[in-house]
VMD Tcl script that builds the backbone (N, CA, C; Angstrom):
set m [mol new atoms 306]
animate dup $m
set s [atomselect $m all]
$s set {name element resname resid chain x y z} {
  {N N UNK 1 A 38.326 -15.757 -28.397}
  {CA C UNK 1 A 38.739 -15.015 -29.555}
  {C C UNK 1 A 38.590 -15.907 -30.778}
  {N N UNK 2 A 38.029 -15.159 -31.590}
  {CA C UNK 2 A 38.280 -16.236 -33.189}
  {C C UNK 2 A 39.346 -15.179 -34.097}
  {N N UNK 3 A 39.876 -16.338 -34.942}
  {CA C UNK 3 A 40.292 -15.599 -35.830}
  {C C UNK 3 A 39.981 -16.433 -37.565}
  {N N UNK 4 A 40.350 -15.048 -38.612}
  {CA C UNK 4 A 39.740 -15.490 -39.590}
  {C C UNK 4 A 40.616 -14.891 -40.311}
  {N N UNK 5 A 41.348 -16.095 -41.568}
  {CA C UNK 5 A 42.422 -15.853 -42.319}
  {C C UNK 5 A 43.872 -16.800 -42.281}
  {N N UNK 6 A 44.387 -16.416 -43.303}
  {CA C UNK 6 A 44.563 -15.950 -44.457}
  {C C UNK 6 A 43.570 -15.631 -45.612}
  {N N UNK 7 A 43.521 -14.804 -46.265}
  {CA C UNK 7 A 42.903 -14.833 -47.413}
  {C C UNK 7 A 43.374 -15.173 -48.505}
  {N N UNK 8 A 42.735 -15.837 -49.916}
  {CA C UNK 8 A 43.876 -16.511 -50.563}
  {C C UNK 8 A 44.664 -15.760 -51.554}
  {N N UNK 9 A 45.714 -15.431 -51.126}
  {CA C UNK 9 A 46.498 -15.239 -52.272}
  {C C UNK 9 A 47.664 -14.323 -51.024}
  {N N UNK 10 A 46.944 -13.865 -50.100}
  {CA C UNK 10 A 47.747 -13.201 -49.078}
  {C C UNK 10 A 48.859 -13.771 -48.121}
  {N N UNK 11 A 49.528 -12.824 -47.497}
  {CA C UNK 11 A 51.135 -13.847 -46.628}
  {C C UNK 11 A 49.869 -14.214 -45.496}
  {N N UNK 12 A 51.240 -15.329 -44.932}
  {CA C UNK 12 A 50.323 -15.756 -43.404}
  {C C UNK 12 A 49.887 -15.426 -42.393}
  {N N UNK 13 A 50.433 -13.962 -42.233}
  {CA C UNK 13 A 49.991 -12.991 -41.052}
  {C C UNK 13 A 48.830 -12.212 -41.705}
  {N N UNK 14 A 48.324 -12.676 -42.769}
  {CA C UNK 14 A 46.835 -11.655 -42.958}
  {C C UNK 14 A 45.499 -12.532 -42.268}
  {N N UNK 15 A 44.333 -11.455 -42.032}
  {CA C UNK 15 A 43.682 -12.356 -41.375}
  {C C UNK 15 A 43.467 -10.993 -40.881}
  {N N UNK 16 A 42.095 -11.580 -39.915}
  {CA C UNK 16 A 41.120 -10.951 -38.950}
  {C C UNK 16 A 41.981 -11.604 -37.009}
  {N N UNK 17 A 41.463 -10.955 -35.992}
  {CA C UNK 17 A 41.181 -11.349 -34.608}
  {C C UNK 17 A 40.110 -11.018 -34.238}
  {N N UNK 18 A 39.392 -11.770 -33.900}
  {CA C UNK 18 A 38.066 -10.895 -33.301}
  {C C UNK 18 A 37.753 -11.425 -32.210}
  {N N UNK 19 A 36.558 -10.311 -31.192}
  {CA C UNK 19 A 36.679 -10.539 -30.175}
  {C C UNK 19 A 34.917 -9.660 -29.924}
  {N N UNK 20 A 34.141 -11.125 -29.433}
  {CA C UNK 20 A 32.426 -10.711 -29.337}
  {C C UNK 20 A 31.840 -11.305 -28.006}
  {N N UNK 21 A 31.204 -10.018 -27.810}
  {CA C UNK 21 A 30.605 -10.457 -26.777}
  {C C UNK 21 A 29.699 -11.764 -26.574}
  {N N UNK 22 A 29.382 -12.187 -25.529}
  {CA C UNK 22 A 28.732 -13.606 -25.202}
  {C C UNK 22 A 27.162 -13.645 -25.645}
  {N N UNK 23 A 26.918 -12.444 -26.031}
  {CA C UNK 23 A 25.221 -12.473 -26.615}
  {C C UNK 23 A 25.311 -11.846 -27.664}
  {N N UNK 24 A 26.646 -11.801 -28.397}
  {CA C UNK 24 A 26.491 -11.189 -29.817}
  {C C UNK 24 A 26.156 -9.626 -29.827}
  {N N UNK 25 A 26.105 -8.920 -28.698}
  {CA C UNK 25 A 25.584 -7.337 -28.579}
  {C C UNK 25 A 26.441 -6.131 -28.988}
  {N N UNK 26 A 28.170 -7.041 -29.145}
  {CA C UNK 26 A 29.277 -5.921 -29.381}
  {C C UNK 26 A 29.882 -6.698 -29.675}
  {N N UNK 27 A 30.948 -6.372 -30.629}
  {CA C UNK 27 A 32.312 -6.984 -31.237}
  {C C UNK 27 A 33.880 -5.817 -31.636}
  {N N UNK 28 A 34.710 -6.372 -31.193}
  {CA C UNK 28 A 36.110 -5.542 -31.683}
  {C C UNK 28 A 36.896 -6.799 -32.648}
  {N N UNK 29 A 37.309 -5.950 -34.171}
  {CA C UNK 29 A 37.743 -6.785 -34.385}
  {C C UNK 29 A 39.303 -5.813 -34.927}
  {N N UNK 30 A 40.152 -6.545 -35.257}
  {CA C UNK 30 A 41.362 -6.638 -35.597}
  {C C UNK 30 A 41.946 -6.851 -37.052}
  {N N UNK 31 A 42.199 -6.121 -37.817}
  {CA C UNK 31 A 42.647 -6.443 -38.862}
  {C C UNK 31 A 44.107 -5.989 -39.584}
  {N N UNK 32 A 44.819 -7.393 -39.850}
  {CA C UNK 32 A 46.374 -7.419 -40.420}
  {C C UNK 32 A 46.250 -6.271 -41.637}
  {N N UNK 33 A 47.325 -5.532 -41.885}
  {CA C UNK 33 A 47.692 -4.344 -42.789}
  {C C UNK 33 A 49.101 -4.016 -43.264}
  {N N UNK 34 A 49.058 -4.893 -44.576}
  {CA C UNK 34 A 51.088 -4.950 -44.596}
  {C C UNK 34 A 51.195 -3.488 -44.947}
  {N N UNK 35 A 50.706 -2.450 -45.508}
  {CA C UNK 35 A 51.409 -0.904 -44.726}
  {C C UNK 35 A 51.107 -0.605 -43.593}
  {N N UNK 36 A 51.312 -0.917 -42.664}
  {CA C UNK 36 A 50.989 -0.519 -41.232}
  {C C UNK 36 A 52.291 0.279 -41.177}
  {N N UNK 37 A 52.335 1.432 -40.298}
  {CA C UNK 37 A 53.375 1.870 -39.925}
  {C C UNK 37 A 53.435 1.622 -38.212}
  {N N UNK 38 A 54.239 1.514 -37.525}
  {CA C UNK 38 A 53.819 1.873 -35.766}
  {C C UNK 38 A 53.322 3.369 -35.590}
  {N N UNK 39 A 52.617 3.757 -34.589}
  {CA C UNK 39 A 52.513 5.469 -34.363}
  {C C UNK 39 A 53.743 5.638 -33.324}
  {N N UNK 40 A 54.037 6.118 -33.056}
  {CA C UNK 40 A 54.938 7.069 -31.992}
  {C C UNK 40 A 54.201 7.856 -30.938}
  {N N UNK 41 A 54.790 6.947 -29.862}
  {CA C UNK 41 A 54.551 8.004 -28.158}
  {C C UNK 41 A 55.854 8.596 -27.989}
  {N N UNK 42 A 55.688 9.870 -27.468}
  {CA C UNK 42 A 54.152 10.626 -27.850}
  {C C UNK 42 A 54.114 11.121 -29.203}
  {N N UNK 43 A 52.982 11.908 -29.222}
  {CA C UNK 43 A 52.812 12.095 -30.563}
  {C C UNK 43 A 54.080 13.148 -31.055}
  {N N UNK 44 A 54.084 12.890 -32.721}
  {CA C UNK 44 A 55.661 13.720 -33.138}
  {C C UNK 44 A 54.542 13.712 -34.293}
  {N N UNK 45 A 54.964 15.748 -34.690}
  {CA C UNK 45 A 54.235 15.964 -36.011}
  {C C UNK 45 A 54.916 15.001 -37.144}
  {N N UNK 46 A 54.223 14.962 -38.343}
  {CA C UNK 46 A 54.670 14.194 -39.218}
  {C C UNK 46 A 54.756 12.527 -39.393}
  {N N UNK 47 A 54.299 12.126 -38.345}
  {CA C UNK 47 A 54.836 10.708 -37.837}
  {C C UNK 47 A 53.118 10.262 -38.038}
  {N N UNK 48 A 53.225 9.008 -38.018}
  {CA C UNK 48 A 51.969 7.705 -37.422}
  {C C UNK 48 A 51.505 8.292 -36.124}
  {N N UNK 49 A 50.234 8.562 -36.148}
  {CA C UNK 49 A 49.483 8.935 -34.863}
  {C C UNK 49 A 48.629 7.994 -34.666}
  {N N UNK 50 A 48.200 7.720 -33.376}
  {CA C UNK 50 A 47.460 6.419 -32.540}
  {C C UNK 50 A 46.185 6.240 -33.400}
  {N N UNK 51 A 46.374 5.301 -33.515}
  {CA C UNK 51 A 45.104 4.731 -34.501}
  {C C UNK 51 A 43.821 4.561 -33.543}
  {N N UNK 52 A 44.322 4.411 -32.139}
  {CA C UNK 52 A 42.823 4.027 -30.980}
  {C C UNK 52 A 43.966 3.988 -29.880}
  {N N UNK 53 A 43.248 4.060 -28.920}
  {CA C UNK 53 A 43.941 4.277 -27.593}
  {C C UNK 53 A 42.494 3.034 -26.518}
  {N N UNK 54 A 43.048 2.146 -25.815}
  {CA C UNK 54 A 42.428 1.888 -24.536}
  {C C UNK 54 A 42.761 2.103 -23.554}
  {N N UNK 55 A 42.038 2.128 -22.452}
  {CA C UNK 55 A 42.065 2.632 -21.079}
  {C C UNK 55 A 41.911 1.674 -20.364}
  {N N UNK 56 A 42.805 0.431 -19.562}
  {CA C UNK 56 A 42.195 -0.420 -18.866}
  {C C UNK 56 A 42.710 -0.423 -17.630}
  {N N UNK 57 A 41.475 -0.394 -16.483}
  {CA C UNK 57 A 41.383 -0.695 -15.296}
  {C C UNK 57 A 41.701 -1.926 -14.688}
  {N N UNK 58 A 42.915 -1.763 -13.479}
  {CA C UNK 58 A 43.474 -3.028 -13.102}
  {C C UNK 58 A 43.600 -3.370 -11.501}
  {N N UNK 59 A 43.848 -4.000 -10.814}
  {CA C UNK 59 A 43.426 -3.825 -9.567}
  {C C UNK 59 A 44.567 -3.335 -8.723}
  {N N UNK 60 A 46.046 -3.956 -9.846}
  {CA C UNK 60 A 47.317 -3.158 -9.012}
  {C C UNK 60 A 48.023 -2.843 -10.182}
  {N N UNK 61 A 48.448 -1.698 -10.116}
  {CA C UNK 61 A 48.719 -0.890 -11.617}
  {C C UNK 61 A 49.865 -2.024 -11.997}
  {N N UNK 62 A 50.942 -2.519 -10.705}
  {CA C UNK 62 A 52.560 -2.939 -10.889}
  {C C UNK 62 A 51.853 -4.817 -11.370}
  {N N UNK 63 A 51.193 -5.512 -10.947}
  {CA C UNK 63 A 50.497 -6.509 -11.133}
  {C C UNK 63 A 50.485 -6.606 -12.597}
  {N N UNK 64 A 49.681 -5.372 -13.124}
  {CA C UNK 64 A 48.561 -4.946 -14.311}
  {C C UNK 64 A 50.155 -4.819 -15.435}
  {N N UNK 65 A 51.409 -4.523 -14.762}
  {CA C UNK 65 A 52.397 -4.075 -16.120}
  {C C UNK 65 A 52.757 -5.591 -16.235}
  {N N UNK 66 A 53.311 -6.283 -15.021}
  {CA C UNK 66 A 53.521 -7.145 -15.384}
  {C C UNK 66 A 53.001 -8.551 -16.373}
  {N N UNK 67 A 51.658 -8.135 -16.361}
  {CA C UNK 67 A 50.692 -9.125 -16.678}
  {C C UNK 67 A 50.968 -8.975 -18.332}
  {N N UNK 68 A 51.456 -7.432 -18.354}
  {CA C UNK 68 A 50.989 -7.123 -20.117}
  {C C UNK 68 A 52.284 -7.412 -20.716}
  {N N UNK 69 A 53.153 -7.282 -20.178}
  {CA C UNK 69 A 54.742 -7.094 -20.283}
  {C C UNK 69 A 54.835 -9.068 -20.495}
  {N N UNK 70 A 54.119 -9.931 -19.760}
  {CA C UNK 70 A 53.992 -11.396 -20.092}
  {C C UNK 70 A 53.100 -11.567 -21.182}
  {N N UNK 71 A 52.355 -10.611 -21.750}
  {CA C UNK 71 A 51.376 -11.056 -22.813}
  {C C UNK 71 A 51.888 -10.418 -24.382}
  {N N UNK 72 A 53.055 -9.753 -23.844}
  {CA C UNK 72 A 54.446 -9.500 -25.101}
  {C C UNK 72 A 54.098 -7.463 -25.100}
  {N N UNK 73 A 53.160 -7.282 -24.226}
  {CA C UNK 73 A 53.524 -5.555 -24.191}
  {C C UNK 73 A 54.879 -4.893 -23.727}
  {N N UNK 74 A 55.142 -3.494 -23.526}
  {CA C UNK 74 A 56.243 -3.056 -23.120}
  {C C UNK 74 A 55.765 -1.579 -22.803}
  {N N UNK 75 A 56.859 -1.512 -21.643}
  {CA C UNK 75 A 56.151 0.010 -20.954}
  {C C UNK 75 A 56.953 0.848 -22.272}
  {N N UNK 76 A 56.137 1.723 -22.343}
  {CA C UNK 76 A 56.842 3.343 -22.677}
  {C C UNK 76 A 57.773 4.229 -22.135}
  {N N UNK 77 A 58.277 4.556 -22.931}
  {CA C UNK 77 A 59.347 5.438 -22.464}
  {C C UNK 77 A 58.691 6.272 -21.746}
  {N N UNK 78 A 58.219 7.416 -22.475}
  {CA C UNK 78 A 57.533 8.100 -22.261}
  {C C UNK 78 A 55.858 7.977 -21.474}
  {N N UNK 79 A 56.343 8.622 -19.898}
  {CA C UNK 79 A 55.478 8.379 -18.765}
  {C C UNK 79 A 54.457 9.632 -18.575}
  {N N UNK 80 A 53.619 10.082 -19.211}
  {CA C UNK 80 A 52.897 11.761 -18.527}
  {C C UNK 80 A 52.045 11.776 -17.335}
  {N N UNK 81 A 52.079 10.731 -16.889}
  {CA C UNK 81 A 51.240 10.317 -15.216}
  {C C UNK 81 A 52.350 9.150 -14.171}
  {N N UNK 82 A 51.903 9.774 -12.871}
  {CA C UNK 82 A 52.450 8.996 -12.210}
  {C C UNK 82 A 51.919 7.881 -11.838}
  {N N UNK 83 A 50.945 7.614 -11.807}
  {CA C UNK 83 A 49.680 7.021 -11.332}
  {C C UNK 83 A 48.629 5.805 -12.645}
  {N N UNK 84 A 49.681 6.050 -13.425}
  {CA C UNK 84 A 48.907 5.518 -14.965}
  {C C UNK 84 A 50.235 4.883 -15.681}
  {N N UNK 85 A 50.193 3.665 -16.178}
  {CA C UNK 85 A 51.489 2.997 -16.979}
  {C C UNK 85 A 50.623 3.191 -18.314}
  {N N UNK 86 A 51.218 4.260 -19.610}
  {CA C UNK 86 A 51.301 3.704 -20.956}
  {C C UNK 86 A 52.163 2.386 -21.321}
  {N N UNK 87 A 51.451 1.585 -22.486}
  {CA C UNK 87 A 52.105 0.486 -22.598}
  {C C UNK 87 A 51.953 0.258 -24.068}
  {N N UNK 88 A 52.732 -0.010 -24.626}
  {CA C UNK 88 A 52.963 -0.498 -25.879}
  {C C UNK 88 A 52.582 -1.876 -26.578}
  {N N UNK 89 A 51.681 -2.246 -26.969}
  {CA C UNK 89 A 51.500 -3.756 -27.313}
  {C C UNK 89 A 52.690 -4.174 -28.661}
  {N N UNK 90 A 52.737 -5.469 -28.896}
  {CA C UNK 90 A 53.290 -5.536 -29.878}
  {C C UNK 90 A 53.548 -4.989 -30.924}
  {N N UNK 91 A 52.388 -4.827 -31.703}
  {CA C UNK 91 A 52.424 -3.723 -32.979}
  {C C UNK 91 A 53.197 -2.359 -33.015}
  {N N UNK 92 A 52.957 -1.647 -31.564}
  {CA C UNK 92 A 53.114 -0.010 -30.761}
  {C C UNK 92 A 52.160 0.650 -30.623}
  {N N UNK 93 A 50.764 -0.208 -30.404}
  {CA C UNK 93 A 49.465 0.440 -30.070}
  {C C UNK 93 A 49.615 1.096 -29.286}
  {N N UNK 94 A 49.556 2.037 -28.418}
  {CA C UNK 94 A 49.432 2.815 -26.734}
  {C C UNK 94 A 48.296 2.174 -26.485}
  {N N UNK 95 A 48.749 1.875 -25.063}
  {CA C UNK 95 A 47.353 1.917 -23.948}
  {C C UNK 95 A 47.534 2.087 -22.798}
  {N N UNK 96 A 46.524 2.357 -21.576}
  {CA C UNK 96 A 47.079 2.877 -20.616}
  {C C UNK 96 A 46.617 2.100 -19.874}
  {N N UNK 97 A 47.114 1.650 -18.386}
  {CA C UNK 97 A 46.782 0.849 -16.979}
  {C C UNK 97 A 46.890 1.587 -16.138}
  {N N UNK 98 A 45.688 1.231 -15.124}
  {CA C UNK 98 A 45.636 2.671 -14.357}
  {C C UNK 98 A 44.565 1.746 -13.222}
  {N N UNK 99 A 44.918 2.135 -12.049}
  {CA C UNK 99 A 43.994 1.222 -10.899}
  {C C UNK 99 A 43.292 2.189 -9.988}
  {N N UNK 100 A 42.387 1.926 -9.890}
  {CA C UNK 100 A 41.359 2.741 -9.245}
  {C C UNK 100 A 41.669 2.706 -7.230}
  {N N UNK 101 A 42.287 3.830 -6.772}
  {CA C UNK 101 A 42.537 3.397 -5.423}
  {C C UNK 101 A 41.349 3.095 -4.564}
  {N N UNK 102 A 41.707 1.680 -3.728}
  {CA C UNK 102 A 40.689 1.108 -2.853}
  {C C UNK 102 A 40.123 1.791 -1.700}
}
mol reanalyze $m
mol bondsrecalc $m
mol representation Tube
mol addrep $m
């Protein structure tokens, strides 16, 4: 991961994260936003709606919470699958973990 920032005149949490592939073919990047609001799971009219949603495949869903839950995520309240953990990253991004049965 690189990151890039402050910019000058901005607080210390401004800045880029980015994140590129090994031959330069794709990149996701990340960018600080002092109006950010969180969105709300699930969705509630009127409110912050999901800015992006990921879907990541894990090899044991209970493994896969714990892993995120150590990397500062948090499950959701709100569960609409049995078989699939929504998870909250820091900010309150949603994303979902979900393991493909063997």
């Amino acid at each position: 991961m690189e990151q890039e920032g402050p910019r000058p005149g901005y607080p210390a949490q401004d800045g880029w994260a980015k994140l590129r592939a090994p031959d330069g073919s794709m990149k996701l990047e990340f960018q600080w936003d002092e109006r950010y609001v969180p969105p709300t799971w699930p969705t509630t009219g009127g409110e912050q709606q999901m800015m992006m949603h990921l879907d990541i495949e894990v090899d044991d869903l209970e493994e896969g919470v714990a892993w995120a839950i150590a990397a500062g995520a948090r499950v959701a309240e709100h569960q609409p699958q049995h078989d699939v953990r929504v998870m909250l990253d820091p900010a309150g991004h949603p994303f979902c973990l979900f393991a493909v049965p063997g």
